[in-house]
GUTORBA-844272 format. One record per residue (C-alpha): residue in three letters; x, y, z. Coordinates in steps of 0.05 Angstrom, whole numbers, plus 5000, padded with zeros to 4 digits. Layout:
# residues N
type=ALA	xx=X	yy=Y	zz=Z
...
END
This chain:
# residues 160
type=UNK	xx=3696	yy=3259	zz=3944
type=UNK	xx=3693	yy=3306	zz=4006
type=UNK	xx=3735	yy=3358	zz=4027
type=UNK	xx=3741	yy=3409	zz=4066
type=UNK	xx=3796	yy=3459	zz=4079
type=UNK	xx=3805	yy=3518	zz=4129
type=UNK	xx=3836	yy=3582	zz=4104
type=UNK	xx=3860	yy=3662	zz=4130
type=UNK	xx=3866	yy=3647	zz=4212
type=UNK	xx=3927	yy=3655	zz=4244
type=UNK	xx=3958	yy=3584	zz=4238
type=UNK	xx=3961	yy=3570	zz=4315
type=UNK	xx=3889	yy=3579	zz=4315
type=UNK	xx=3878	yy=3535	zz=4256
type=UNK	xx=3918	yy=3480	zz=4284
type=UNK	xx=3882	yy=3488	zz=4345
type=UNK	xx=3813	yy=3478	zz=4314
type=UNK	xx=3839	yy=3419	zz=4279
type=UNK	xx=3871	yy=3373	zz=4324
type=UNK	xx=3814	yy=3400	zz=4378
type=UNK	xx=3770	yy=3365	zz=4325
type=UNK	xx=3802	yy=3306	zz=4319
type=UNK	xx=3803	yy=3296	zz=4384
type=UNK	xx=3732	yy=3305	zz=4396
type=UNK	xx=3719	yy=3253	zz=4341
type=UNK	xx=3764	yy=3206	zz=4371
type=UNK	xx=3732	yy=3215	zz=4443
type=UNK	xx=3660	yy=3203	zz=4414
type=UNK	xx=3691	yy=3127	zz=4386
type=UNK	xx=3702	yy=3156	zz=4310
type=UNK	xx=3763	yy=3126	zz=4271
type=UNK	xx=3799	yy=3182	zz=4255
type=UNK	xx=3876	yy=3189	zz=4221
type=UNK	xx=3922	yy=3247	zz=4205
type=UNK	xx=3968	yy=3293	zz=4238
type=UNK	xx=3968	yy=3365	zz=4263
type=UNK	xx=4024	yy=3416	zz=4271
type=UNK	xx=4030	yy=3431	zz=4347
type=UNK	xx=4073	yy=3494	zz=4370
type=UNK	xx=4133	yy=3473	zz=4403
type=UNK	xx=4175	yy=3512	zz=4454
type=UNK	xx=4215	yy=3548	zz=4403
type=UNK	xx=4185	yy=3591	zz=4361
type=UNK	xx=4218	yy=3561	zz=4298
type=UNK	xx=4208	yy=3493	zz=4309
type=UNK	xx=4142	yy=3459	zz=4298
type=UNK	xx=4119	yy=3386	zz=4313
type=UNK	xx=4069	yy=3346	zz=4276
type=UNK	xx=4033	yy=3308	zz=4330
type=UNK	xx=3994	yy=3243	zz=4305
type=UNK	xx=3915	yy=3253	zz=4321
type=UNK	xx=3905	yy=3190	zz=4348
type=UNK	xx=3967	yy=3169	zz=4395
type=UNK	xx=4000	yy=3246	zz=4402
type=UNK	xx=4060	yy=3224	zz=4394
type=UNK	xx=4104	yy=3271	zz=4357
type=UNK	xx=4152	yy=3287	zz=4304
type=UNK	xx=4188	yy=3345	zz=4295
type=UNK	xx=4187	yy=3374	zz=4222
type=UNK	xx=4242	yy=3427	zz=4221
type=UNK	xx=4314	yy=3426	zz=4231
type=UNK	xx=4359	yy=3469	zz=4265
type=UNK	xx=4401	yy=3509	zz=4212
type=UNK	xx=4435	yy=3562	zz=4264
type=UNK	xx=4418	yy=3626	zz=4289
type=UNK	xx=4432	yy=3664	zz=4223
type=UNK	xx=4404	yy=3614	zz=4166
type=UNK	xx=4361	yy=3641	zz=4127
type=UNK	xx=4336	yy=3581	zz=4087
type=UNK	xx=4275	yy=3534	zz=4103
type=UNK	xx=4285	yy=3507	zz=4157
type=UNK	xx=4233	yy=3441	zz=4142
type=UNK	xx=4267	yy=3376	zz=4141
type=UNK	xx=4240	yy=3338	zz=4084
type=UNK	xx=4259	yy=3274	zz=4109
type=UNK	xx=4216	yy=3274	zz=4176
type=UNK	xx=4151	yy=3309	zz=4129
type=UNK	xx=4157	yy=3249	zz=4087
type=UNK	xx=4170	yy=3197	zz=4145
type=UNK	xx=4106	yy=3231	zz=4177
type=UNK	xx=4064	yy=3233	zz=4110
type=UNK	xx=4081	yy=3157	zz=4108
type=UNK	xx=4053	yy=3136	zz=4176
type=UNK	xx=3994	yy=3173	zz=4154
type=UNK	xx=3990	yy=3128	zz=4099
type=UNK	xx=3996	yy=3066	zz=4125
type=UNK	xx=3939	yy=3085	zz=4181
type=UNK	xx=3888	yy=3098	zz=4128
type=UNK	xx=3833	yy=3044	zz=4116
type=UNK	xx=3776	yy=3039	zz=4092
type=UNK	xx=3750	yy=3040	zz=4164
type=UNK	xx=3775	yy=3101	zz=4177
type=UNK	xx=3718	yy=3158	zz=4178
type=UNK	xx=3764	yy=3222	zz=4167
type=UNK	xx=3833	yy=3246	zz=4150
type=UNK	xx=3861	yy=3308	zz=4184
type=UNK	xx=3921	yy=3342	zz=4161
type=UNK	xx=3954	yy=3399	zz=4186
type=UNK	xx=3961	yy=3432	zz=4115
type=UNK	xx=3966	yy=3440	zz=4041
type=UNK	xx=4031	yy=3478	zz=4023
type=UNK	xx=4094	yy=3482	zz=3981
type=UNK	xx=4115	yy=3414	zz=3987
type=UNK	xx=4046	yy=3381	zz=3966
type=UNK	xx=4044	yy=3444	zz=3916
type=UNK	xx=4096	yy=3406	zz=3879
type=UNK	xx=4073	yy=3336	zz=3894
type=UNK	xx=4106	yy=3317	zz=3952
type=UNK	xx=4083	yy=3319	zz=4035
type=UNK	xx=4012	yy=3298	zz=4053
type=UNK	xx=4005	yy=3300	zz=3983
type=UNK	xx=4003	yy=3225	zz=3971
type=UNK	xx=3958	yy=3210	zz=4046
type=UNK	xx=3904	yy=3259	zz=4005
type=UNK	xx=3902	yy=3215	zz=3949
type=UNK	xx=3904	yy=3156	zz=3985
type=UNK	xx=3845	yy=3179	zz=4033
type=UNK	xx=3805	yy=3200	zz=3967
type=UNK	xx=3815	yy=3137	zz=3934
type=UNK	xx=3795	yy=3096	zz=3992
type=UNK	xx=3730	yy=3142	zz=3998
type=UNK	xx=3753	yy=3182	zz=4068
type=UNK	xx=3730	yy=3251	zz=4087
type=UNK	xx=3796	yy=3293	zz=4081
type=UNK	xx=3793	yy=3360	zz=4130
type=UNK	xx=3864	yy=3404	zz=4113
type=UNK	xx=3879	yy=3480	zz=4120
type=UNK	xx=3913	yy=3512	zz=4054
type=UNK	xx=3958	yy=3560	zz=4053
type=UNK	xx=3936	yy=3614	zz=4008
type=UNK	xx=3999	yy=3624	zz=3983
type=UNK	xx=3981	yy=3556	zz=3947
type=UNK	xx=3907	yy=3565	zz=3935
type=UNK	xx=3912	yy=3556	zz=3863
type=UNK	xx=3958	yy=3489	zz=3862
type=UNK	xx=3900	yy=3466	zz=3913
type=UNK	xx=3841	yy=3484	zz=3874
type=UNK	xx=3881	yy=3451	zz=3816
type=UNK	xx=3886	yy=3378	zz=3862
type=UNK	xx=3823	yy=3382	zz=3884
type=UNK	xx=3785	yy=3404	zz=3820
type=UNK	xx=3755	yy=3457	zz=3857
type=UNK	xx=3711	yy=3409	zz=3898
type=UNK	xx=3738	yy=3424	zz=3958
type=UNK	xx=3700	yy=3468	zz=4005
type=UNK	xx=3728	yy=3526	zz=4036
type=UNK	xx=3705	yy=3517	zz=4114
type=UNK	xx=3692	yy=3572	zz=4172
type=UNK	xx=3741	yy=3571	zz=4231
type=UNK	xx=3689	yy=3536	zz=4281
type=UNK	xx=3693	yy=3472	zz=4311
type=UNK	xx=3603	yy=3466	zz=4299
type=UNK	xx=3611	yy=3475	zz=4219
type=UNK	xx=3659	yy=3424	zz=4222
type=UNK	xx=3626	yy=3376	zz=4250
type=UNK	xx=3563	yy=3396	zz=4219
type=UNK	xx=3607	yy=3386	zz=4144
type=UNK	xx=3631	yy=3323	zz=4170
type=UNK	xx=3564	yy=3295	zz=4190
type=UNK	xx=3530	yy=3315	zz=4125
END
């Protein structure tokens, strides 16, 4: 079981390193699966963009100018988390995911695209919210390793 997990960047830059990653993987002919949140034009909105084909999906709704609530929709995070799912294989060499939060806290998101990944024996590279550090060290058994914010450890992690 591998995994490794970024943790205390600002998020854009996480995201950044991530689906700059993947990309690099995928460019150099590696089977790669996952998706990546992606900074949209408003600054509450966020997409998830799929590693491989970039296409999109965005994971918050619009609840007004003066809502105060979460703004995630649930129902597009679990669409995503499901197209995740059903592109893991046992061919595939690594599973990116944009992050570990509340929802797979409490069992739900990329929660069940983890599991799947680590059953099927694929590297899984996330970033964890430290808000939900605990809940994560809880999933992973504490064998998950915490990872520095540069695109030459990850690889080097990866490769090892």
């Amino acid at each position: 079981m591998r995994i490794g997990y970024l943790q205390g960047g600002r998020r854009t830059d996480i995201q950044s390193t991530l689906w700059g990653f993947a990309r690099d993987l995928i460019s150099s002919g590696h089977r790669v699966a996952g998706m990546v949140e992606r900074p949209a034009a408003l600054k509450r909105d966020s997409l998830l963009a799929d590693v491989v084909s970039d296409v999109a999906t965005c994971i918050f709704q619009d609840l007004g100018s003066n809502a105060q609530s979460c703004a995630l929709d649930v129902a597009a995070l679990t669409a995503a988390s499901g197209l995740v799912e059903a592109a893991l294989t046992g061919e595939t060499e690594l599973l990116i995911l944009s992050k570990f939060g509340k929802l797979e806290s409490e069992g739900g998101g990329f929660r069940g695209a983890i599991t799947k990944a680590l059953l099927l024996g694929v590297p899984v590279l996330t970033s964890v919210n430290p808000q939900f550090d605990a809940e994560w060290q809880d999933f992973t058994g504490g064998m998950a390793m915490l990872l520095p914010l540069e695109a030459a450890t990850l690889r080097a992690w990866w490769q090892n």
